[in-house]
FIDO-490481 format. One record per residue: residue number from 1; residue in one letter; x, y, z of N, C-alpha, C, O in turn. Coordinates in steps of 0.1 Angstrom, whole numbers, m for minus. Layout:
BEGIN
- resi | resn | n_c1 | n_c2 | n_c3 | ca_c1 | ca_c2 | ca_c3 | c_c1 | c_c2 | c_c3 | o_c1 | o_c2 | o_c3
- NUM | A | X | Y | Z | X | Y | Z | X | Y | Z | X | Y | Z .
...
//
This chain:
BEGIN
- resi | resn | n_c1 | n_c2 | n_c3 | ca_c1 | ca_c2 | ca_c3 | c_c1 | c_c2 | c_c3 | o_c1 | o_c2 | o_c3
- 1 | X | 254 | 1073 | 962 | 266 | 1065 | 964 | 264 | 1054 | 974 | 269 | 1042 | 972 .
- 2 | X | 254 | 1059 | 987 | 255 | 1047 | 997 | 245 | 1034 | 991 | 245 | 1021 | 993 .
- 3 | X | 237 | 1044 | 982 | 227 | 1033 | 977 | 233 | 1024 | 966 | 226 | 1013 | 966 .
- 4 | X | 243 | 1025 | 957 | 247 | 1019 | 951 | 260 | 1010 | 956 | 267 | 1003 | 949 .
- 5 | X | 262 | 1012 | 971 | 274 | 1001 | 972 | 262 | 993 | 978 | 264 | 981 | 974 .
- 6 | X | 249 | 994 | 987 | 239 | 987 | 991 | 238 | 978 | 982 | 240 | 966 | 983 .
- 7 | X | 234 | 985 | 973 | 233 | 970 | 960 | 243 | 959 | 957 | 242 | 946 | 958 .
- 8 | X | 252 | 964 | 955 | 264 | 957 | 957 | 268 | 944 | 966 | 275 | 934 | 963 .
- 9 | X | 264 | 947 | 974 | 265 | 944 | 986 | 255 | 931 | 989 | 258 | 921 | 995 .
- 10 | X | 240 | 936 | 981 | 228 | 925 | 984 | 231 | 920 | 971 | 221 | 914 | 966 .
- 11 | X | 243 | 921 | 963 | 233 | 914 | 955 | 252 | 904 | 954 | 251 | 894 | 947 .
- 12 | X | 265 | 906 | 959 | 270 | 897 | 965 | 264 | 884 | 975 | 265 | 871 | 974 .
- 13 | X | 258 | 894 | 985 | 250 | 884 | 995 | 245 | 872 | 987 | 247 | 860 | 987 .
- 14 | X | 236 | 880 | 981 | 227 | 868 | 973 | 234 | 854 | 963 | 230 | 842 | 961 .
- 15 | X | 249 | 864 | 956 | 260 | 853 | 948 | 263 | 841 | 961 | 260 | 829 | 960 .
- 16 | X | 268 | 848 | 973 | 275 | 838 | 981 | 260 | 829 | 984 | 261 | 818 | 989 .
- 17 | X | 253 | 832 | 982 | 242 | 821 | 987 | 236 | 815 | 978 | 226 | 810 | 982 .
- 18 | X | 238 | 812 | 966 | 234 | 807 | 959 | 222 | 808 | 953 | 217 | 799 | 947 .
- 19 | X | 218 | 820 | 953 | 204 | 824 | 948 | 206 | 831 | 938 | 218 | 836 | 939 .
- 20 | X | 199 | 836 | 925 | 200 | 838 | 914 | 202 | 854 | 918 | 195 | 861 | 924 .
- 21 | X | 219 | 858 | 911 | 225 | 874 | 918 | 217 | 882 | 910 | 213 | 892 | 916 .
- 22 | X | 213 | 881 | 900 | 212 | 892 | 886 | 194 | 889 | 884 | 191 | 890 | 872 .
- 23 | X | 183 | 885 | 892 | 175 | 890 | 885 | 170 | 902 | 878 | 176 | 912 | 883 .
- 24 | X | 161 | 907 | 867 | 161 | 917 | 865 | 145 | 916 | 860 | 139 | 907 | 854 .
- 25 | X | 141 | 926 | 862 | 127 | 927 | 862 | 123 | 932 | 843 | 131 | 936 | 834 .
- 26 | X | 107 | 930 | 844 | 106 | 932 | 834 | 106 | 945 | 824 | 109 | 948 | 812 .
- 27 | X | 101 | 953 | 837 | 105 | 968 | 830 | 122 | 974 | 831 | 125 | 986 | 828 .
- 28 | X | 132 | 962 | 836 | 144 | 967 | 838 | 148 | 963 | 824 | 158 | 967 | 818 .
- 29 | X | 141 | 956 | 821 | 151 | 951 | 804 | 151 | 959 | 791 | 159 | 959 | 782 .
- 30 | X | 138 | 966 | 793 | 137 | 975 | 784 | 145 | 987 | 783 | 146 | 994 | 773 .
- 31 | X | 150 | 989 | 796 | 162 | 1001 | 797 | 174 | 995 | 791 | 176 | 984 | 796 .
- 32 | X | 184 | 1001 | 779 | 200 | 1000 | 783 | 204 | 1010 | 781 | 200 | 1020 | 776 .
- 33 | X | 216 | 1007 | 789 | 224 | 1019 | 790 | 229 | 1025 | 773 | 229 | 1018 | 763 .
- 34 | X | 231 | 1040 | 776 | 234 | 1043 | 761 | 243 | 1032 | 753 | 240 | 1025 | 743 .
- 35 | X | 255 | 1033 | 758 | 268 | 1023 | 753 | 263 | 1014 | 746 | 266 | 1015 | 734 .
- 36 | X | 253 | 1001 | 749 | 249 | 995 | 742 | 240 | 1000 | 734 | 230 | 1007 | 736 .
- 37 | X | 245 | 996 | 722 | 238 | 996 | 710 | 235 | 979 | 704 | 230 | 970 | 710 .
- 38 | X | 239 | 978 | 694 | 234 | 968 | 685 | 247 | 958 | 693 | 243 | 947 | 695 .
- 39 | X | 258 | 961 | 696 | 269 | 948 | 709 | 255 | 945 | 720 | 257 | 936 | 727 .
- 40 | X | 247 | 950 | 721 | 237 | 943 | 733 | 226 | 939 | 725 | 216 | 940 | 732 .
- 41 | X | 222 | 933 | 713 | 219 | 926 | 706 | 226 | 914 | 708 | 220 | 903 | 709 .
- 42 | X | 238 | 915 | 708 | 243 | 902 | 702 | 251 | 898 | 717 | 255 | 886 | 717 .
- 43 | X | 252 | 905 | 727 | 260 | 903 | 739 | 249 | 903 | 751 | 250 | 895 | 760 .
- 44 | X | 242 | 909 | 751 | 231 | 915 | 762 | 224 | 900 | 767 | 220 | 893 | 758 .
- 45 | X | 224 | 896 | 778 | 217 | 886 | 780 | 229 | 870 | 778 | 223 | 860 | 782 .
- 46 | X | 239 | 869 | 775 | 244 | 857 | 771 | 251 | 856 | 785 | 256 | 865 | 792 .
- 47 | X | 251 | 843 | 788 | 259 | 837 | 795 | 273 | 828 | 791 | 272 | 822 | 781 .
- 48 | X | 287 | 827 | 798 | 294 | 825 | 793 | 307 | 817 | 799 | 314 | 823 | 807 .
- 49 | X | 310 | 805 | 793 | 324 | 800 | 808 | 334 | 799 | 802 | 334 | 799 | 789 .
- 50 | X | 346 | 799 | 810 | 361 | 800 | 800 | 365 | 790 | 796 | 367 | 779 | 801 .
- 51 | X | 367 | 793 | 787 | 381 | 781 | 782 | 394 | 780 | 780 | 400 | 769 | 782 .
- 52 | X | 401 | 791 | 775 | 410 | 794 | 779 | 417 | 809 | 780 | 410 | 819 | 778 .
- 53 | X | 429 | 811 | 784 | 433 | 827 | 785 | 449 | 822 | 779 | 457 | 815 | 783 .
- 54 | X | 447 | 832 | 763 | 457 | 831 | 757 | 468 | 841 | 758 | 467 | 852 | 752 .
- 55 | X | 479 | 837 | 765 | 493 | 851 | 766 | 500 | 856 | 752 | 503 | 847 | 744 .
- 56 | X | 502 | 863 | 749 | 506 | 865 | 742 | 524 | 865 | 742 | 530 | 871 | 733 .
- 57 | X | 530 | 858 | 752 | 540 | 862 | 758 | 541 | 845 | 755 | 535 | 838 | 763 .
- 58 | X | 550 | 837 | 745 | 553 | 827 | 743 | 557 | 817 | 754 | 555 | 805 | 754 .
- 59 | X | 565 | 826 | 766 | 568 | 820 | 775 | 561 | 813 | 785 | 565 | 804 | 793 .
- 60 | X | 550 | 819 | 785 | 537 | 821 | 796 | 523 | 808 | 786 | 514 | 802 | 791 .
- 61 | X | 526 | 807 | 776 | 516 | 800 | 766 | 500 | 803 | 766 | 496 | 814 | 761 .
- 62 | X | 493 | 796 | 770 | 478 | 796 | 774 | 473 | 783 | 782 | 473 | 771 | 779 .
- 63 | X | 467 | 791 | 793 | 459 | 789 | 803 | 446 | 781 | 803 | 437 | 788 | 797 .
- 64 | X | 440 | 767 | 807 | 432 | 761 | 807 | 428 | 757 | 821 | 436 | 752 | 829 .
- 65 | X | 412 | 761 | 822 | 409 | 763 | 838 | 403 | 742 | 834 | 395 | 737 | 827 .
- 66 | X | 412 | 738 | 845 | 405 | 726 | 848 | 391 | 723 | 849 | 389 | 712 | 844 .
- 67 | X | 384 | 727 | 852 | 369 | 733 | 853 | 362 | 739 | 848 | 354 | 745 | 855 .
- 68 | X | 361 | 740 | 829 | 355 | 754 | 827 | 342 | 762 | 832 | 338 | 774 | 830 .
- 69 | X | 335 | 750 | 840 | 320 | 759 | 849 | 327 | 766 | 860 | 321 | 776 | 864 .
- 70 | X | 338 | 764 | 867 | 341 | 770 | 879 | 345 | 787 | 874 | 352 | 796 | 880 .
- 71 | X | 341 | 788 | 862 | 349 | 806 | 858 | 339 | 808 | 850 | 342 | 803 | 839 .
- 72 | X | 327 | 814 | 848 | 312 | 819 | 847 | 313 | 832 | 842 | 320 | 838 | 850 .
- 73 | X | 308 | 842 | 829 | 304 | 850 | 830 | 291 | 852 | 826 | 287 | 845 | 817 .
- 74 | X | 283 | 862 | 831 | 269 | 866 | 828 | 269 | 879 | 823 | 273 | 888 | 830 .
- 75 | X | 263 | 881 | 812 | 264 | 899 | 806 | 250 | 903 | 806 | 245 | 903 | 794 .
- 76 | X | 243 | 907 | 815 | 231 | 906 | 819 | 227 | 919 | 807 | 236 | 926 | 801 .
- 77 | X | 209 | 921 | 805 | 212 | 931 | 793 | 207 | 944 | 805 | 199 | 952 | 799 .
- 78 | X | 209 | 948 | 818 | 205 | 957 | 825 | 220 | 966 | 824 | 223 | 975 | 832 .
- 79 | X | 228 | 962 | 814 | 245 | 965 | 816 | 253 | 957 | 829 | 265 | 959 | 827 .
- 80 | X | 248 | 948 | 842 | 255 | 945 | 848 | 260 | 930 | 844 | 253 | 922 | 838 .
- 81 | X | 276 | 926 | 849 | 283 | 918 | 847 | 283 | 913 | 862 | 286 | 919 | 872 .
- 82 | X | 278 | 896 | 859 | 279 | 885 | 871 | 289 | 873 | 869 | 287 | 863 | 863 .
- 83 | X | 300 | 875 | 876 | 314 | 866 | 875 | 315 | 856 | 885 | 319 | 859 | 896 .
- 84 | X | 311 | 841 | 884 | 320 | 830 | 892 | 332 | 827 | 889 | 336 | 822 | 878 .
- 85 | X | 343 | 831 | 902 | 355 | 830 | 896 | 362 | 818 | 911 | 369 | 820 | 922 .
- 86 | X | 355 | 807 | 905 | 363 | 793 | 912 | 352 | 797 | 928 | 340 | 798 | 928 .
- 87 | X | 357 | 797 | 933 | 350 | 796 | 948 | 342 | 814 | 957 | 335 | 816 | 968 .
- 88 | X | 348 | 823 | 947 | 346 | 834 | 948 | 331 | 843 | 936 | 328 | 842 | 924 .
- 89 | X | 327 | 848 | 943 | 316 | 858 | 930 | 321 | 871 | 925 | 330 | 877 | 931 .
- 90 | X | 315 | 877 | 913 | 319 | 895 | 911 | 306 | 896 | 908 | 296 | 889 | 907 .
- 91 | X | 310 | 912 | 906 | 294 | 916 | 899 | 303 | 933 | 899 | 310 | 940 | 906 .
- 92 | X | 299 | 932 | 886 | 301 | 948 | 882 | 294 | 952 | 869 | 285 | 944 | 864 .
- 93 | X | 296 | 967 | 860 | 291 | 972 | 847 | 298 | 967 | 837 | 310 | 967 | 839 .
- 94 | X | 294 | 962 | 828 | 301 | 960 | 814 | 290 | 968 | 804 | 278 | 970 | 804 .
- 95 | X | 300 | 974 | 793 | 295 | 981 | 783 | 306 | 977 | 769 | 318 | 974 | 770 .
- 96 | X | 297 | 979 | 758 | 304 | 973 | 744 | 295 | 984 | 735 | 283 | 986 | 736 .
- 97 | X | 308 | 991 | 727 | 305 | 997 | 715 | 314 | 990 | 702 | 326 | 990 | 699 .
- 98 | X | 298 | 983 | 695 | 309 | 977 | 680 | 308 | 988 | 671 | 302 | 998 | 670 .
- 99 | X | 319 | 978 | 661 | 324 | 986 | 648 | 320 | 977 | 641 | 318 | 966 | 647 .
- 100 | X | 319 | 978 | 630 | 316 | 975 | 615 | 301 | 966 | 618 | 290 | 971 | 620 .
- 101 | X | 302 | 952 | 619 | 294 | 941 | 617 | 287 | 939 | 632 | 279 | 930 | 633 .
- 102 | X | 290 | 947 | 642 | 290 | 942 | 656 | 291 | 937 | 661 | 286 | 937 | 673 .
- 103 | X | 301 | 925 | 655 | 310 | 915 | 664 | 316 | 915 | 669 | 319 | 907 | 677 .
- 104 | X | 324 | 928 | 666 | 337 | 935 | 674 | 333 | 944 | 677 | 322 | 948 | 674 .
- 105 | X | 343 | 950 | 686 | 347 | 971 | 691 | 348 | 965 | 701 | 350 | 953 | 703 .
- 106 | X | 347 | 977 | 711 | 353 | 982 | 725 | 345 | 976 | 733 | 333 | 974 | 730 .
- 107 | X | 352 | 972 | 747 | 345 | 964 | 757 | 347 | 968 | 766 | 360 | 968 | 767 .
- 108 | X | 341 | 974 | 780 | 351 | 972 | 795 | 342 | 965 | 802 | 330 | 962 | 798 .
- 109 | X | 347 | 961 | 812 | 338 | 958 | 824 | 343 | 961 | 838 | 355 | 957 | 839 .
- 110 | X | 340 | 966 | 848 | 343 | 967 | 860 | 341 | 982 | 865 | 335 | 988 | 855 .
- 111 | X | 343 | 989 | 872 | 352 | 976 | 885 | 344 | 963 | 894 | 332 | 962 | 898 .
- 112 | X | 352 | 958 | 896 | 343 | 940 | 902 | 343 | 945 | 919 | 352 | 953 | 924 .
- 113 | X | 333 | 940 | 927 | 331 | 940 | 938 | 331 | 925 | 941 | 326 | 917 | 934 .
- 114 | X | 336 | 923 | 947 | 339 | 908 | 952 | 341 | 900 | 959 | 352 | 903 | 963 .
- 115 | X | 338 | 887 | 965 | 340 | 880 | 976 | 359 | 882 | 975 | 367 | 886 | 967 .
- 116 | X | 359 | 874 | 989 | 375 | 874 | 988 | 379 | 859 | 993 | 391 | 857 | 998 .
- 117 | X | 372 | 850 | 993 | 371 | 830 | 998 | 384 | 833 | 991 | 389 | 840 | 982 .
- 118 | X | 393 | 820 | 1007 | 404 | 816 | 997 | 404 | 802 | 988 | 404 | 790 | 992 .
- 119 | X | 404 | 804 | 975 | 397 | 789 | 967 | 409 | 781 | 966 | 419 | 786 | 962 .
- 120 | X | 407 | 769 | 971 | 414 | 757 | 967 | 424 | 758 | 953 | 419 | 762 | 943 .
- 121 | X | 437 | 753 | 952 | 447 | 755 | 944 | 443 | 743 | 935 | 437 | 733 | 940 .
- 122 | X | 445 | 744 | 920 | 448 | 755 | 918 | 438 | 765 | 915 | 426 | 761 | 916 .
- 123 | X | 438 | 778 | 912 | 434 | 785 | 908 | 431 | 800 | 901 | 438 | 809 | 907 .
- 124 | X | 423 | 804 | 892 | 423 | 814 | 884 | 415 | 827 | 886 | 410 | 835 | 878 .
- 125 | X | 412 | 830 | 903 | 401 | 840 | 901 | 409 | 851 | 905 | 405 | 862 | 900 .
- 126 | X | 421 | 853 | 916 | 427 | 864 | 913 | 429 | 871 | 900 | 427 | 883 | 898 .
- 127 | X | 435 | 862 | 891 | 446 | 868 | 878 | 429 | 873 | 871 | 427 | 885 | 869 .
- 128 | X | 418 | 863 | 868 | 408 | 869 | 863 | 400 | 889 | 868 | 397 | 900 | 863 .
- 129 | X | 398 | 883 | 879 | 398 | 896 | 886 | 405 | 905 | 885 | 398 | 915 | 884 .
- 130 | X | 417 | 907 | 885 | 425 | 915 | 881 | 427 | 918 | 867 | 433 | 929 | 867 .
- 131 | X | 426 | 915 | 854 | 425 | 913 | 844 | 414 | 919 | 835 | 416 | 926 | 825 .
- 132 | X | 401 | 915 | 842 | 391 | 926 | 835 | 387 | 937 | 834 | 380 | 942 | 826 .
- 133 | X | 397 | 943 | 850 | 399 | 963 | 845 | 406 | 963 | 834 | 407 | 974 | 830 .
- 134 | X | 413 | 953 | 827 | 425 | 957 | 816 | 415 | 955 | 796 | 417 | 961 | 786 .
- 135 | X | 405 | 946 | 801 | 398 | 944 | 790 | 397 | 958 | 780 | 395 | 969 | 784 .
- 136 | X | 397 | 955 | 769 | 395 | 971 | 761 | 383 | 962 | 750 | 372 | 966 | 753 .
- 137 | X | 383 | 953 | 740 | 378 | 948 | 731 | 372 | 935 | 729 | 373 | 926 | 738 .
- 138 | X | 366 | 933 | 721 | 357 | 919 | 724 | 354 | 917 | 706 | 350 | 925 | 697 .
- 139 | X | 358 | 901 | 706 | 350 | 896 | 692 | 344 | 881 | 693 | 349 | 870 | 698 .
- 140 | X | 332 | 884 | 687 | 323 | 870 | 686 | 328 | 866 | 672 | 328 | 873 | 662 .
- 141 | X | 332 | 852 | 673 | 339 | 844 | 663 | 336 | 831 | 663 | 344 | 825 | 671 .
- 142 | X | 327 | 823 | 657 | 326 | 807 | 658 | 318 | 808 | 669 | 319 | 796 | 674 .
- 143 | X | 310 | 815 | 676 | 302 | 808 | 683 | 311 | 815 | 698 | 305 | 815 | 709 .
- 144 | X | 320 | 819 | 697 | 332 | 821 | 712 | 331 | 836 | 717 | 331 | 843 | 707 .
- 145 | X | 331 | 842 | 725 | 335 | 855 | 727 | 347 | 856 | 735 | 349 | 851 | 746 .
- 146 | X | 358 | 866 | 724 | 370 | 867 | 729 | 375 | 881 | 736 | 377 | 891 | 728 .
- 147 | X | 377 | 882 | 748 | 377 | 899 | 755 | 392 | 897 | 756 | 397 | 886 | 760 .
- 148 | X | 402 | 910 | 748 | 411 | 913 | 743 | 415 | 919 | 758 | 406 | 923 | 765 .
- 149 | X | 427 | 920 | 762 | 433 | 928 | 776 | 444 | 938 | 764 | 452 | 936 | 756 .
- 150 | X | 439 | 950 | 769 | 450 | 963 | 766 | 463 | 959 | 766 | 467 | 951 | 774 .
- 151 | X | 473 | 964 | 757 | 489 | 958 | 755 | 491 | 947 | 752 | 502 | 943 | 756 .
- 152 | X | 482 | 939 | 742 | 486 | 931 | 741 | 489 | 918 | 754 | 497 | 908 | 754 .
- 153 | X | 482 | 922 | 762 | 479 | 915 | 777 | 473 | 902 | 780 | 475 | 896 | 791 .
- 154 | X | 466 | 896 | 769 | 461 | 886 | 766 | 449 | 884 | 754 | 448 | 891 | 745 .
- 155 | X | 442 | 874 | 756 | 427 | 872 | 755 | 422 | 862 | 761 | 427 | 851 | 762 .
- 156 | X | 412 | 864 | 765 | 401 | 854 | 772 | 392 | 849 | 762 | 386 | 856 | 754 .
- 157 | X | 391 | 835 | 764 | 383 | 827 | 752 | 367 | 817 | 760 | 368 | 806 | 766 .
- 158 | X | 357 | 823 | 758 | 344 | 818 | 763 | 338 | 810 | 752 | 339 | 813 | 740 .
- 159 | X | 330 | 800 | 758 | 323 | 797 | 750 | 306 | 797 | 756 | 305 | 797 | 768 .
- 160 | X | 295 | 797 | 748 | 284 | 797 | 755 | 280 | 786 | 768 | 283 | 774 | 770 .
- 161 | X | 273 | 793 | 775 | 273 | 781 | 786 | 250 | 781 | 787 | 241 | 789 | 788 .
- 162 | X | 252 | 765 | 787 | 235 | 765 | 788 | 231 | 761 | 794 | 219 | 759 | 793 .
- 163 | X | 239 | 758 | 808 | 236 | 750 | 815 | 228 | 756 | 823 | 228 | 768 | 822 .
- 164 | X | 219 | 749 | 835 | 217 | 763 | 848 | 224 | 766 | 857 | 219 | 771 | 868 .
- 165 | X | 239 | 762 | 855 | 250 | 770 | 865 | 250 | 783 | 866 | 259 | 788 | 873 .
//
């Protein structure tokens, strides 16, 4: 337990400083976690920035981050998830089991460990952070990956990112 909030911890340190959070070594890649199967084929390794977060609640519409590099995710293929969210970092587990074609099935990720910077308005990294304990599902469609929130709670819409942000 103490050793795994350690980690946590250095490998925060390392987000807030700008040094690459998620190396992973060579014999780390050949491990995955059971969960992934053939979704870490097609998810394992991809990097990813938002574009928008669609409500399903007409009133609320959908959400476009002024910035789409300032909201980052990374699905590293050791199962860990690396989040820039605006002026703050995460880092937690993500796991995906698909169904049929493995574009789809079940998704979670978290829980997030996380800086707590207060970022300049406007901004999206509370509601994000809060939001991806709710994730249940994920589909690659056109090139995009879309993580479904439980109840009908939203979706989040990424597209690949190549940059070296």
């Amino acid at each position: 337990m103490i050793k795994a909030r350690v980690a946590v911890i250095a490998a925060l340190l390392c987000c807030v400083s700008g040094q690459s959070c998620m190396s992973v070594s060579p014999s780390e890649k050949k491990v995955l976690p059971a969960a992934h199967s053939s979704a870490a084929d097609k998810l394992a390794g991809t990097r990813w920035r938002l574009v928008e977060i669609q409500s399903m609640d007409d009133a609320i519409g959908t959400t476009r981050p002024s910035d789409r590099d300032l909201y980052t995710l990374d699905l590293n293929v050791d199962g860990r998830a690396a989040l820039r969210l605006n002026c703050n970092r995460g880092v937690g587990r993500w796991a995906a089991k698909p169904i049929a074609n493995g574009a789809e099935g079940s998704f979670s990720i978290g829980p997030l460990a996380m800086t707590r910077a207060l970022c300049p308005p406007p901004s999206l990294d509370e509601r994000i952070a809060r939001d991806m304990d709710y994730v249940r599902s994920f589909l690659l469609k056109d090139g995009r990956l879309y993580l479904s929130l439980m109840a009908d709670g939203g979706i989040y819409a990424w597209e690949p990112r190549v940059d070296g942000n």
